[in-house]
Structure formats: C-alpha cells, structure tokens
C-alpha positions as CSV (number, residue, x, y, z in Angstrom):
1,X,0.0,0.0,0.0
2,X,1.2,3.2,-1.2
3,X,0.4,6.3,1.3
4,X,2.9,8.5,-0.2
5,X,5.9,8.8,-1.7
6,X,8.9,11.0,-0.1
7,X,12.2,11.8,-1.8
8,X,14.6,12.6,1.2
9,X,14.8,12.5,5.0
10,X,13.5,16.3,4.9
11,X,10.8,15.6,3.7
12,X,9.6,13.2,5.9
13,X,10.4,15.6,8.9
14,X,8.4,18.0,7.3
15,X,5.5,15.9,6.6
16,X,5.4,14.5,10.4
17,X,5.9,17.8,12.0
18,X,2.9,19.7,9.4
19,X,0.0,16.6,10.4
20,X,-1.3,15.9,14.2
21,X,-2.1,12.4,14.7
22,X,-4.2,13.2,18.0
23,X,-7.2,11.8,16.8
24,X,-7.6,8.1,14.7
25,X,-11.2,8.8,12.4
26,X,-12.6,5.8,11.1
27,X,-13.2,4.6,7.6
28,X,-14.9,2.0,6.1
29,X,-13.5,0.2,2.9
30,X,-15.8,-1.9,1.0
31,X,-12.8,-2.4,-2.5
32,X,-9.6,-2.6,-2.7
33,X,-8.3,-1.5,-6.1
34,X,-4.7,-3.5,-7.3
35,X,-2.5,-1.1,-9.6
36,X,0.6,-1.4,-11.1
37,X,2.8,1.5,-11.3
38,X,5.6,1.9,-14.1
39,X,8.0,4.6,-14.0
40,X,8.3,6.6,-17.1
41,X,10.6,9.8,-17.7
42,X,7.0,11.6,-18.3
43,X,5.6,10.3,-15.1
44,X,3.9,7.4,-13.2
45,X,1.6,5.3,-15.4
46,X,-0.8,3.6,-13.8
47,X,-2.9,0.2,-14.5
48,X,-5.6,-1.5,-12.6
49,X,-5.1,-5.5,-11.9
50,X,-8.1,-6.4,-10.2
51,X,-10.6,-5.1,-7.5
52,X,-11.6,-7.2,-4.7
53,X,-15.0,-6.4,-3.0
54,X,-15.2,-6.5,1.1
55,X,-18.4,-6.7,1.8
C-alpha cells in the first residue's frame, strides 16, 4: 500500500511535524483496487489489476 511517496529524509520531517495524529477517524473500505505502477521519464503510469470487494 502506497500512502505517499517522499524523496529525502527532509521531507519526511516536514510531513510528520505539518500533520497531528491526536485523533484516529474511522473509515470504512468496501474495495480494494490493485495497480501497477511503471516509472516513465513523463511520469507514473498507472494500471488497474483487479478489484476485490469487502463486503
């Protein structure tokens, strides 16, 4: 699972210190969604493998 992507250490201490985790909300996932991700000099290009229901 991809939550984000960070390029340096900086980045990450930037990211923690800007967001407050003092609070958990909750959220309900009924699909999951499987992508593939292929690096291209133009940018990420994505494609859907499957989707698998939760209910």
């Amino acid at each position: 699972i991809t939550i984000a992507r960070i390029k340096n250490k900086k980045d990450i201490e930037q990211l923690v210190n800007n967001h407050e985790m003092d609070s958990v909300d909750w959220l309900d996932c009924l699909e999951i969604t499987l992508f593939e991700s292929r690096l291209k000099p133009q940018g990420a290009e994505y494609t859907i493998l499957g989707k698998f229901s939760l209910k």
